[in-house]
RODRENDO-750281 format. One line per 10 residues: number of its first residue (from 0); their letters; for each residue x negated, y, z negated of N, C-alpha, C. Coordinates in steps of 0.05 Angstrom, whole numbers, plus 5000, padded with zeros to 4 digits. Each point is the difference from the previous one (the first is absolute). Example, Ala and Ser with C-alpha at 12.3 -4.5 7.8 and 13.67 -1.06 7.14 Angstrom:
REM residues 2
0 = as = 4736 4886 4844 5018 5024 5000 4982 5024 5000 ~ 5007 5021 5014 4984 5024 4999 5015 5022 4986
***
This chain:
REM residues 269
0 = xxxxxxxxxx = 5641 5274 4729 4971 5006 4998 4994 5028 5012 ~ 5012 5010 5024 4995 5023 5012 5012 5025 4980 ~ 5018 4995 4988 5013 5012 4975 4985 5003 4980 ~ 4990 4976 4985 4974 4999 4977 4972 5026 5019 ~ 4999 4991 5017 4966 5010 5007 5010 5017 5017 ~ 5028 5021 5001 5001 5028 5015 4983 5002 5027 ~ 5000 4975 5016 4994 4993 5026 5012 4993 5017 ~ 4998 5005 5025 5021 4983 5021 4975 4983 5011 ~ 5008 4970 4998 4981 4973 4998 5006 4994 5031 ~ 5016 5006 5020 5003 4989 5016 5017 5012 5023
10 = xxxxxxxxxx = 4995 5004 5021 5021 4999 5027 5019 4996 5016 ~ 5023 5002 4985 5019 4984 5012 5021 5002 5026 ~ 4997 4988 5024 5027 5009 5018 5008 4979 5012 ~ 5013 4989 5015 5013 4979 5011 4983 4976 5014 ~ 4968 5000 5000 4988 4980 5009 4982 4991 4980 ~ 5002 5013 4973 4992 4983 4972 4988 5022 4983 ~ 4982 4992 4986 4991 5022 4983 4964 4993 5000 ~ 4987 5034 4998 4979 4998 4999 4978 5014 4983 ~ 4981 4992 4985 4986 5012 4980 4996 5035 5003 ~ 5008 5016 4987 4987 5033 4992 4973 4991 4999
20 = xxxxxxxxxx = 4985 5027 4995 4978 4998 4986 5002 4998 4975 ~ 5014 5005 4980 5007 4991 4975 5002 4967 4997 ~ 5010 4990 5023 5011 4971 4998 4977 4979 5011 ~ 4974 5020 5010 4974 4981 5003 4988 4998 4965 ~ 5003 5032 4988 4981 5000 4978 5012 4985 4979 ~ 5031 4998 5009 4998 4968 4971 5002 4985 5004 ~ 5011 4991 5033 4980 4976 5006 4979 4988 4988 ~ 4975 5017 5010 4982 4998 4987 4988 4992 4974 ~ 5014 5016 4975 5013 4990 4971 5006 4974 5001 ~ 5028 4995 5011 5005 4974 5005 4982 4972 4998
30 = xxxxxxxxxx = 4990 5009 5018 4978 4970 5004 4972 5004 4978 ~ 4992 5018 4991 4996 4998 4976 5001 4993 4974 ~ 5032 4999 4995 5019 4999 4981 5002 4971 4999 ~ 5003 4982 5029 5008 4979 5007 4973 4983 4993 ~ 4978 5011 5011 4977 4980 4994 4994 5000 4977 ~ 5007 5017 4974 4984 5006 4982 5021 4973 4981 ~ 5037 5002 5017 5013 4976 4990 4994 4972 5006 ~ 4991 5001 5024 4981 4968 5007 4980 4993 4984 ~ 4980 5026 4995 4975 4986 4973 5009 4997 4982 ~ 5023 5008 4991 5007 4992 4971 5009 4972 4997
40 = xxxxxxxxxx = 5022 4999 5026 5011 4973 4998 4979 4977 5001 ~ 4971 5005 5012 4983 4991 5002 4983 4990 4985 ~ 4998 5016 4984 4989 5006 4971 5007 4972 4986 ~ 5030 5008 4996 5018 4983 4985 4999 4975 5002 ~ 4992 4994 5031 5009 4979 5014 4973 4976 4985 ~ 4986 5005 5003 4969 5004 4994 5003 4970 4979 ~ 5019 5023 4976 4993 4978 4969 5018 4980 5007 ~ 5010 4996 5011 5022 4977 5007 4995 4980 5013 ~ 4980 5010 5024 5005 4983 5030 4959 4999 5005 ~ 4986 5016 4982 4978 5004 5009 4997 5019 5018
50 = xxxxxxxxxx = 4973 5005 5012 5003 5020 5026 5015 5001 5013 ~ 5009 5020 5004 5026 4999 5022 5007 5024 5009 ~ 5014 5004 5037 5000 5032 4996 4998 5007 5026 ~ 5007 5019 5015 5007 5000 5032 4968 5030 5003 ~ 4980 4995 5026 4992 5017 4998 4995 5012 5027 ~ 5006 5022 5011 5000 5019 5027 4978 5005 5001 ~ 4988 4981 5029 4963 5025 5002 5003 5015 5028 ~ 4991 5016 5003 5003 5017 5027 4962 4994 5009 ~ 4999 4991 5016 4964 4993 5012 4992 5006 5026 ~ 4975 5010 5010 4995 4999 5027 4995 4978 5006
60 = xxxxxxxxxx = 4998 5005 5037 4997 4978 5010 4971 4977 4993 ~ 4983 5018 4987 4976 4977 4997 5014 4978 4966 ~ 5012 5014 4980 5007 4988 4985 5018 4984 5000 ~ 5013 5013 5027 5028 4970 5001 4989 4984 5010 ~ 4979 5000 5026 4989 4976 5009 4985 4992 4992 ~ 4978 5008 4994 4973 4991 4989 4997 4979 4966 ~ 5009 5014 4977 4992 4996 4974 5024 4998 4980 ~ 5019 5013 5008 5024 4989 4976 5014 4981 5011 ~ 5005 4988 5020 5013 4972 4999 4982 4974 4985 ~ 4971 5006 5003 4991 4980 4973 5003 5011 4971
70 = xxxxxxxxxx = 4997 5022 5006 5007 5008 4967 5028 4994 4994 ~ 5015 5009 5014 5034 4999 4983 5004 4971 5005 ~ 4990 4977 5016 5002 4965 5006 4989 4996 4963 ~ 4974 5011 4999 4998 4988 4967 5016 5009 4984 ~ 5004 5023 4995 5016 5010 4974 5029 4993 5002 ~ 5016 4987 5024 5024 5000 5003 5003 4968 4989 ~ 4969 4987 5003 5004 4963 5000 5007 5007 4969 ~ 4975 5023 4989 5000 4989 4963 5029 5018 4987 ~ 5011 5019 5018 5028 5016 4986 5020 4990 5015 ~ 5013 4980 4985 5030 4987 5026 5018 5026 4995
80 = xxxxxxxxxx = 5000 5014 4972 5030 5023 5006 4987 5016 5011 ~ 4979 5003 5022 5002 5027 5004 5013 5003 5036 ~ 4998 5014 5007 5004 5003 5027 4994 5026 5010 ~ 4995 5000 5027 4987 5032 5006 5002 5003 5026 ~ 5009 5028 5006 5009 5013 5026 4974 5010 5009 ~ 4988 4993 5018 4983 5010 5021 4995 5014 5022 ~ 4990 5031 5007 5018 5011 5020 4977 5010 5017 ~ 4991 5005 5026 4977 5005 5003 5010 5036 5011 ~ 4985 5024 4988 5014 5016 5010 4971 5020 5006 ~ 5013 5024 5008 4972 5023 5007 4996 5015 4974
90 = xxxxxxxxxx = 4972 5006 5000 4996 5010 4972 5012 5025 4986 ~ 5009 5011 5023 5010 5024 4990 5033 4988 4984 ~ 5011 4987 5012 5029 4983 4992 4996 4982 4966 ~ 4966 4991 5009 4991 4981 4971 5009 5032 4969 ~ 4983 5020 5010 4997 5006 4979 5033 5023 4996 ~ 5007 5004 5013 5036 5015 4994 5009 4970 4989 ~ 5012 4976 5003 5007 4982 4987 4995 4996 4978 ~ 4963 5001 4985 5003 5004 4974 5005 5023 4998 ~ 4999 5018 5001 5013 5030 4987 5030 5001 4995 ~ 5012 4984 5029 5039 5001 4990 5007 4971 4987
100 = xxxxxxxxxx = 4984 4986 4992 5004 4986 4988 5020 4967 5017 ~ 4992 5006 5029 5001 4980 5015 4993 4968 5003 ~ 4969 5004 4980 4991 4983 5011 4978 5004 4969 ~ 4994 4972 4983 4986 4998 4974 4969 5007 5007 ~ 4994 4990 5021 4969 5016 4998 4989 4992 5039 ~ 4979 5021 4994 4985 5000 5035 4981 4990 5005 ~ 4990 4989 5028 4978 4992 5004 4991 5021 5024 ~ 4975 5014 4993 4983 5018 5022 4979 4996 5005 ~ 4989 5009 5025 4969 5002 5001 4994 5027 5012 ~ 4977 5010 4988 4993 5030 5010 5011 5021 4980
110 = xxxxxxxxxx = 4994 5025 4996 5012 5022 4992 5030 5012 5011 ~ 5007 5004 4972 5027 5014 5009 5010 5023 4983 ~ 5026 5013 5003 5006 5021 4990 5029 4998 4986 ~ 4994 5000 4973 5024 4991 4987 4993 5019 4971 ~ 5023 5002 4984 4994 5008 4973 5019 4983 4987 ~ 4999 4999 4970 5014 5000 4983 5001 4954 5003 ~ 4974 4988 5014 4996 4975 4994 4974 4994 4987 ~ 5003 4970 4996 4974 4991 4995 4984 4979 5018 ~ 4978 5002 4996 4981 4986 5028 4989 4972 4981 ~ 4997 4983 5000 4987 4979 4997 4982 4987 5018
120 = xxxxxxxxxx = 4969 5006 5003 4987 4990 5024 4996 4971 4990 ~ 5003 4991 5015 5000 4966 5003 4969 4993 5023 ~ 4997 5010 5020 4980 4995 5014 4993 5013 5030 ~ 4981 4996 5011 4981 5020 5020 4995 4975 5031 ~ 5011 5023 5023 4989 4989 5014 4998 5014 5025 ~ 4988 4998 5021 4993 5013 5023 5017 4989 5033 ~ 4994 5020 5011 5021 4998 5032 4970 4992 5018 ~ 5005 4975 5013 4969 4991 5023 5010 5006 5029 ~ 4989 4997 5020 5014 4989 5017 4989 4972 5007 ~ 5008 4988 5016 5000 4977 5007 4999 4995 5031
130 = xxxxxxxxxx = 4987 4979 5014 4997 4999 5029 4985 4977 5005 ~ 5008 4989 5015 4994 4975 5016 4958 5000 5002 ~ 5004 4973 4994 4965 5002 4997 4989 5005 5032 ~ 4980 5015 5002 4990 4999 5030 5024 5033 5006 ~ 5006 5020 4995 5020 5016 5005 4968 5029 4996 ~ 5014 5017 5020 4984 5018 5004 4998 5015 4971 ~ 5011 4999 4989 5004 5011 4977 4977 4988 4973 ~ 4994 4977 5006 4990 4975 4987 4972 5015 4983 ~ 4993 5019 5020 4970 5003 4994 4995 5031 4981 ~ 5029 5004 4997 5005 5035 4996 5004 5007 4973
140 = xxxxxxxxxx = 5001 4982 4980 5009 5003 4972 4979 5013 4982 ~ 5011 5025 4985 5026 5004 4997 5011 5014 5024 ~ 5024 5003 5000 5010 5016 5025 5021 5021 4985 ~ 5012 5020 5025 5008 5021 4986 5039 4991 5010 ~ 5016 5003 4995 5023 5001 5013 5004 5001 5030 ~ 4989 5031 5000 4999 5005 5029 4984 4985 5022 ~ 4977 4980 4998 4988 4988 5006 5022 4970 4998 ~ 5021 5001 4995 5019 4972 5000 5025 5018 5025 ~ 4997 5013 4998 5031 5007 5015 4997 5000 5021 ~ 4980 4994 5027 5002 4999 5031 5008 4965 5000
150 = xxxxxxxxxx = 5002 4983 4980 5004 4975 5000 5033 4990 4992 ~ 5007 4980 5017 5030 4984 4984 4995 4995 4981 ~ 5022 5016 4977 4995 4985 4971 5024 4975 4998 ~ 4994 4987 4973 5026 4988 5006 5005 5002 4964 ~ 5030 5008 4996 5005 5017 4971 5028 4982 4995 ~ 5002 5007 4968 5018 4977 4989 5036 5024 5007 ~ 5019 4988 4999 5025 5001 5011 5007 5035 4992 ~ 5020 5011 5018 5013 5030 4992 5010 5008 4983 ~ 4987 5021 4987 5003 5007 4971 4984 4994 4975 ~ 4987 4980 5008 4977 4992 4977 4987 5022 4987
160 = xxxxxxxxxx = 5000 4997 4973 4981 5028 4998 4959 4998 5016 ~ 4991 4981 5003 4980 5006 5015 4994 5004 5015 ~ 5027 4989 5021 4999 5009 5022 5000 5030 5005 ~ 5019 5008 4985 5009 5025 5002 4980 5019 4992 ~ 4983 4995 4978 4976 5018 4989 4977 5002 5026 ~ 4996 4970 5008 4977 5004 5028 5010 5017 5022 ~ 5023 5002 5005 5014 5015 5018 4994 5032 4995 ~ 5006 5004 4976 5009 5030 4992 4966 5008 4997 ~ 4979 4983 4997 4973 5009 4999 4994 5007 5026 ~ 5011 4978 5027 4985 5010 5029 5017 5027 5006
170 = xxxxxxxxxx = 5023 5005 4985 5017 5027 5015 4979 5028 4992 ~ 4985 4994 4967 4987 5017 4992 4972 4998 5019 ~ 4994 4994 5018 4975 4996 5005 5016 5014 5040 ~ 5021 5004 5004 5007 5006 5023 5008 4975 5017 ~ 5004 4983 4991 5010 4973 5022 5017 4982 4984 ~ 5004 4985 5011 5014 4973 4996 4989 4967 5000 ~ 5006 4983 4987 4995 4968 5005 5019 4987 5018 ~ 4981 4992 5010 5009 4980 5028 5012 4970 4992 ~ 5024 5000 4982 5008 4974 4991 5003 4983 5024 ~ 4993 4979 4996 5001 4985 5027 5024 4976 4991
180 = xxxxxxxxxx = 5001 4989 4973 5017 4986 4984 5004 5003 4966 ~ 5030 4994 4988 4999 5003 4982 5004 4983 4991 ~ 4989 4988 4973 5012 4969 4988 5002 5001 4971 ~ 5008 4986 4986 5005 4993 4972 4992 4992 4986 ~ 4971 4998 5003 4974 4998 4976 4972 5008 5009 ~ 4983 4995 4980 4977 5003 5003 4990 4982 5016 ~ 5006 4974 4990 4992 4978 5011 5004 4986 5042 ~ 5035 5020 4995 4996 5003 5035 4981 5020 5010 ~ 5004 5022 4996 4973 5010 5005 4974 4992 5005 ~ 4994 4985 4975 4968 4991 5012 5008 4973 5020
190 = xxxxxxxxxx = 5019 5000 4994 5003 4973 5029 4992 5014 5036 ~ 5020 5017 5000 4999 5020 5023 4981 5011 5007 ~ 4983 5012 4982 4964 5012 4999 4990 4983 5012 ~ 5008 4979 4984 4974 4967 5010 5004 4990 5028 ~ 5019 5009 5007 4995 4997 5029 5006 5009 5016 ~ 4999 5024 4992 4992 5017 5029 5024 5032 4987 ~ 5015 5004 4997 5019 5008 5006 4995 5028 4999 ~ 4989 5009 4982 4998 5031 4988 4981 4995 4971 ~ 4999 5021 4984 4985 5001 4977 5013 5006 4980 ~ 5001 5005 4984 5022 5010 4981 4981 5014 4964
200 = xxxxxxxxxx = 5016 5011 4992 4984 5017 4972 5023 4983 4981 ~ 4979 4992 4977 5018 4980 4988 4979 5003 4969 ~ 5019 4987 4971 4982 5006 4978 4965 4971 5000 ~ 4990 5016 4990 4974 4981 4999 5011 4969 4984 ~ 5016 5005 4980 5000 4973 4990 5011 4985 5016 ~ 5023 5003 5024 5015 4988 5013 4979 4983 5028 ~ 4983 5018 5002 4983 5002 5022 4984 4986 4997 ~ 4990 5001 4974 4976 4967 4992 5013 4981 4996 ~ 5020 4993 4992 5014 4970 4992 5004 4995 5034 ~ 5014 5015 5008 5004 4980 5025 4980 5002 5020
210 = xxxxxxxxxx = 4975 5008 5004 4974 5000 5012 4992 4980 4996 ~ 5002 4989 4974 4987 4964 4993 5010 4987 5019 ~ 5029 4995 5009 5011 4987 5016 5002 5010 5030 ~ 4997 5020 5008 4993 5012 5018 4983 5019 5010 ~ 4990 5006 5035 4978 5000 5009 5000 5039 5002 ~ 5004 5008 4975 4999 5034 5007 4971 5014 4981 ~ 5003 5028 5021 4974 5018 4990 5010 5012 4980 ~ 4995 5008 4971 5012 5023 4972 4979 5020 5018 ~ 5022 5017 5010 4977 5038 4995 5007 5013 4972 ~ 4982 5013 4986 5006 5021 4988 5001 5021 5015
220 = xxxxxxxxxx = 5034 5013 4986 5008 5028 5008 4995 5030 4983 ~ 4982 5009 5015 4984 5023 4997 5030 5029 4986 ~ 5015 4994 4982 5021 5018 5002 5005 5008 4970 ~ 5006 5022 4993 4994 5008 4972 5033 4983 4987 ~ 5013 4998 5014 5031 4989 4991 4993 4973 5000 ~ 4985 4986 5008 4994 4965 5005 5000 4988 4974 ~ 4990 5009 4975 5010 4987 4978 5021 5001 4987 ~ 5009 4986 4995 5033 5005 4997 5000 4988 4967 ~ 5014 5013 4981 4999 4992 4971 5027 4987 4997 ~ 5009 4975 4990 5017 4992 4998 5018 5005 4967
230 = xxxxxxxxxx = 5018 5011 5003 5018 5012 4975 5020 4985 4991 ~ 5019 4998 4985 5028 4993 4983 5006 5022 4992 ~ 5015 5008 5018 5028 5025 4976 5016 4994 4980 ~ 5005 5009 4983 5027 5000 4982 5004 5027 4989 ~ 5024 5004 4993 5004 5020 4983 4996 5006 4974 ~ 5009 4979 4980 4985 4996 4982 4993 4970 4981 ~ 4971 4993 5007 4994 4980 4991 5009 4989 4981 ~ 4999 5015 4972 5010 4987 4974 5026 4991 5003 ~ 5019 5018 5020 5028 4994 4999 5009 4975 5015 ~ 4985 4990 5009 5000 4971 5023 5009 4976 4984
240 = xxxxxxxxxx = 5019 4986 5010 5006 4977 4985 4976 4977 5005 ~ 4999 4984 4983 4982 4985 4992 4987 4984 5027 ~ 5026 4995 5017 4995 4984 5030 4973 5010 5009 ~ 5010 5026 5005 4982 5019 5021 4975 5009 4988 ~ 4995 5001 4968 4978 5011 4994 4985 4967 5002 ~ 5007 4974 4998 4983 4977 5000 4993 4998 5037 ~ 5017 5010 5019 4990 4999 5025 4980 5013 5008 ~ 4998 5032 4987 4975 5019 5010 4982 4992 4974 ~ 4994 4983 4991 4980 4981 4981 4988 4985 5009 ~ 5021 4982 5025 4979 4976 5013 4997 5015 5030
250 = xxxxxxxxxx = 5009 5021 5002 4983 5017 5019 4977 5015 4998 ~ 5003 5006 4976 4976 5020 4993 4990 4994 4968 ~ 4988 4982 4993 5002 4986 4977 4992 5017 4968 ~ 4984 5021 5009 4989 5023 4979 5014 5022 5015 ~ 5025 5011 5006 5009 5022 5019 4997 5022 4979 ~ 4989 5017 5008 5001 5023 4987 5011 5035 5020 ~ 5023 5004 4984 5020 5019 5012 4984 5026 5001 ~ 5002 5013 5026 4984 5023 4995 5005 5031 4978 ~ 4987 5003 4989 4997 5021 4978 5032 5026 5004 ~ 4992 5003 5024 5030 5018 5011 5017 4990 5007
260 = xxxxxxxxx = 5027 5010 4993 5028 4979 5008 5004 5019 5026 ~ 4978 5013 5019 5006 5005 5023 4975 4992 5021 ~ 5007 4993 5018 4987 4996 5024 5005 5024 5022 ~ 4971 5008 5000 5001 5029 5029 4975 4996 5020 ~ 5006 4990 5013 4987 5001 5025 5009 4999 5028 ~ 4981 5003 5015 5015 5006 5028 5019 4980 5011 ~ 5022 4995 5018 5010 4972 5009 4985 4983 5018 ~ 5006 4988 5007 4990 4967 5001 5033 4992 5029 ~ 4982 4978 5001 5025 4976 5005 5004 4981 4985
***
């Protein structure tokens, strides 16, 4: 192959071998090449066996916790061939995966900076904070960020992309969040709020469902980034095997792909 394509693919000396830069960019090809052989087989698989078909989503942390485990629980009861890799990653990782062809499609929220994809908005939602009823804070809504940060927050585990977005907002403002704990859902969270622990910035839908069951204040956050648009990447829709175009269907049931097969906006988490 290094012969065919007049490249040296690789590194070689006595502790193994390692990619050139030539040997990332057909890499890259590679997994292209390879997924585009999975939809087919998929395709194929289809008239034989019915739906069927392996599919890679790359998602933030609100989508892995929050809303696709009911969604992929239904569509997985009514498609027995299908099966699907689930990966929760940072947005910037979501959208290089569909570009190298890592990963069949993304889940984001917020603006980001990508070319040469397509956006499918599926749905809208906002960042609150949240705080123990009776909390000095209680009486202050909307509030601004900076008006949350002399307080213990309490934020979901390291690396999350929300975490990481609330973080990288107080650095822009000159400070830091005072994590006091980190946990593994939304739902610990409002546990921890509820009694006592810290406050935490969390999405509004997550923040009303578990308010019914528990004793917290919703602030609205006064912050031009607080609404957050929730997206599906792919690279190219039409080219999607049948699996994946019936999953962003019962996600987004009228999805309509945006007009440009590029997305440019500022980054996000």
């Amino acid at each position: 192959m290094e012969y065919q394509l007049n490249s040296q693919l690789f590194y070689r000396d006595s502790k193994g071998v390692e990619l050139t830069d030539a040997g990332q960019r057909l890499l890259k090809h590679a997994r292209l090449i390879m997924g585009q052989v999975g939809y087919l087989k998929a395709e194929f698989a289809e008239y034989s066996e019915g739906t069927s078909g392996h599919i890679r989503i790359f998602a933030n942390s609100t989508a892995v916790t929050e809303f696709l485990p009911e969604i992929l629980a239904g569509f997985l009861a009514k498609n027995a061939g299908v099966t699907v890799d689930l990966q929760e990653r940072m947005s910037r990782d979501i959208v290089r995966g569909v570009l190298d062809g890592s990963t069949d499609m993304g889940i984001i929220a917020g603006p980001i900076t990508a070319k040469g994809l397509q956006a499918i908005h599926f749905s809208t939602d906002k960042l609150v904070v949240i705080v123990p009823s009776g909390h000095e804070l209680d009486i202050a809504s909307p509030v601004r960020l900076s008006d949350t940060l002399k307080f213990h927050q309490v934020g979901l585990h390291a690396g999350s992309t929300l975490q990481d977005f609330v973080k990288e907002q107080a650095e822009k403002l000159g400070t830091h969040v005072n994590w006091r704990i980190q946990v593994s859902s939304f739902e610990s969270i409002c546990r921890m709020v509820e009694a006592g622990v810290g406050i935490g910035v969390i999405p509004e839908s997550a923040a009303k469902r578990h308010s019914k069951t528990m004793n917290l204040s919703i602030l609205a956050l006064d912050e031009p980034w607080a609404v957050r648009e929730r997206s599906i990447l792919v690279r190219d829709f039409d080219a999607l095997p049948g699996c994946i175009k019936a999953l962003i269907t019962i996600m987004k049931p009228q999805a309509q792909i945006s007009a440009s097969d590029n997305v440019d906006h500022s980054a996000d988490a």
